[in-house]
N, C-alpha and C positions, 0 to 999 in steps of 0.2 A: 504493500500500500504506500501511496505518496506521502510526502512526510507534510505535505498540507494540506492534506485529508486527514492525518491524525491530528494537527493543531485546530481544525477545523471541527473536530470530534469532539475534542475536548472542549471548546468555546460552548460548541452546543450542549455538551453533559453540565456545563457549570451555569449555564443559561438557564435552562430548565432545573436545575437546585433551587433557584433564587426563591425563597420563600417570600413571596408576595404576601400572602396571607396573614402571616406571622408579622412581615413588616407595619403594613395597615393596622393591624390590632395592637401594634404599639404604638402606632400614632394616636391611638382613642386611649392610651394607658391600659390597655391590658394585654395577655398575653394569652394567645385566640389554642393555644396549646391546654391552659386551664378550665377553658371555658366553654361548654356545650358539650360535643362530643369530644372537644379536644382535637377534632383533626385541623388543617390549616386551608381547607379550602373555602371557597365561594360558600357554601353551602351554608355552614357553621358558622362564618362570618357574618353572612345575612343574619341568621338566625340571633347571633349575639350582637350585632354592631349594627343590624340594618339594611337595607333593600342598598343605599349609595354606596355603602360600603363593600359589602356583598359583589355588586354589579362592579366596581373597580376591580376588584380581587381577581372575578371572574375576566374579563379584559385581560390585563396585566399576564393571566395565567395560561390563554391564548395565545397572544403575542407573543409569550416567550418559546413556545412550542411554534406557531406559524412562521415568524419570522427568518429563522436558520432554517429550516426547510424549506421556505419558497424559495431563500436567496441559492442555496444549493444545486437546487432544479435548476440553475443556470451555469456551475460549476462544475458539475459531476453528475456521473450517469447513475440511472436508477436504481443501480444497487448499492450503492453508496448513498444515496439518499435516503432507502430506507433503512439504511443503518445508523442515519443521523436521526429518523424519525423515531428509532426504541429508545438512542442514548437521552434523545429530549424529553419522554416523559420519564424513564430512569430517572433522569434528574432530578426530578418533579417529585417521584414517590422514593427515592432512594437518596436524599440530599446531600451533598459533601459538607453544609454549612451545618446542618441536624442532625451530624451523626452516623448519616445513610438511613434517618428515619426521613416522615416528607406525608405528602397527601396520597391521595386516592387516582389523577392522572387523568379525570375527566376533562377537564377545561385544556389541559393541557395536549391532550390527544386529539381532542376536536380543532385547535388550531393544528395541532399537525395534519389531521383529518382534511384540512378546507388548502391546506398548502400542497398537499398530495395530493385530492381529488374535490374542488369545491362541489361538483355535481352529488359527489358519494355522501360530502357534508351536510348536503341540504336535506339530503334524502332520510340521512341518520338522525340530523335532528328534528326531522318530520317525525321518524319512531319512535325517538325521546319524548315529545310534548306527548303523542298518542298514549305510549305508557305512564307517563307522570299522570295526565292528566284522569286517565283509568283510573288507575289505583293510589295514586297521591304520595309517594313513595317514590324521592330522587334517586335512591340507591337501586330499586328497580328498574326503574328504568333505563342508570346509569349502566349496571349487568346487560340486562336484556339489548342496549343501544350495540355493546362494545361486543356482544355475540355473534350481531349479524353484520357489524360493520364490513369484517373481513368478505361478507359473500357479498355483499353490496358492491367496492370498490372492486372485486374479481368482475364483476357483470359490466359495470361501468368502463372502467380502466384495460382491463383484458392484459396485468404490466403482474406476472408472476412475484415479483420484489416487493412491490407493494402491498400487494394481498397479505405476503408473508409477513412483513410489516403491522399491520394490520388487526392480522391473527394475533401475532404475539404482543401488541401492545392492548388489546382487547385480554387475551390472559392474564395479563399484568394487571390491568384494570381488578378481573373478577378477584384474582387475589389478593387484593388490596381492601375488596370489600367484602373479607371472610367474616369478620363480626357482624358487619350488618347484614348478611343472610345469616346471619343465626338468631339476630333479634328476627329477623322478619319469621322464620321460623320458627320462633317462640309468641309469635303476635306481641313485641316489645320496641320493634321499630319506631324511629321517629315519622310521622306519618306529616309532610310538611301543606298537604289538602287536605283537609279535615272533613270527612263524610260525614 
């Protein structure tokens, strides 16, 4: 591999670390790590700090994942890109600044999502509001979004790299969100649409 593919690797693994989340919730004096679920993303942030806050978070945690992967797609061929597409939500849920602790990789996939395949982005977050909006449960929907992604962009795209991309940051996802399927399984989820 080129040695500015690996500088380029690295930029994007330490890109997607950046805990956004955690930064924000210190800007409101707290620390979004004690507070709710304790995870750092969007989600948790809304829930403790607020919709503007929240919808920042979310942004910020986008960008960091879209932006090294759109610019790539200019740089390097598609398998390289989606190798820059798993180190960026790694980043995200595996953080260099946290330890190798970090969030859940949704916000942060879905920019990678829309920089890989905006068409495949539009589609998934169609399936995302469909499931949230069902069962009222982000984590639901976040699983169920990150399952089908991979066959979504294979249909769209038809770019084997990608798909594989895809898949594996969709598993990264489901594993990241192993306690909330076992609340949802115990009916103790946080249920953020209230039936």
């Amino acid at each position: 591999m080129e040695v500015n593919f690996i500088v380029y690797l690295i930029i994007t693994y330490l890109l997607g670390s950046i805990p956004f989340g955690l930064i924000v919730s210190k800007l409101f004096g707290k620390d979004i790590r004690k507070e709710g679920s304790g995870n750092i993303g969007a989600t948790n942030v809304t829930r403790v700090l607020g919709k503007k806050a929240g919808f920042l978070v979310l942004i910020l945690d986008m960008l960091k994942g879209f932006l090294p992967v759109y610019i790539a797609k200019y740089i390097f061929d598609a398998k390289l890109v989606s190798l820059l597409a798993i180190a960026s939500v790694i980043g995200h849920c595996f953080s260099i600044y946290l330890k190798f602790k970090g969030g859940k990789g949704v916000a942060t996939a879905f920019g990678v999502l829309i920089a890989l395949s905006y068409k495949t982005a539009l589609i998934v977050s169609m399936f995302w509001l469909g499931a949230f909006l069902v069962s009222g449960y982000v984590s639901l929907a976040s699983m169920l979004s990150a399952s089908v992604s991979w066959v979504v962009i294979n249909f769209i795209e038809n770019n084997i790299y990608y798909t594989y991309a895809a898949f594996i940051i969709g598993l990264i996802i489901i594993i990241k969100h192993k306690d909330n399927l076992d609340r949802l399984l115990k009916g103790t989820e946080y249920r953020f649409l209230h039936k």
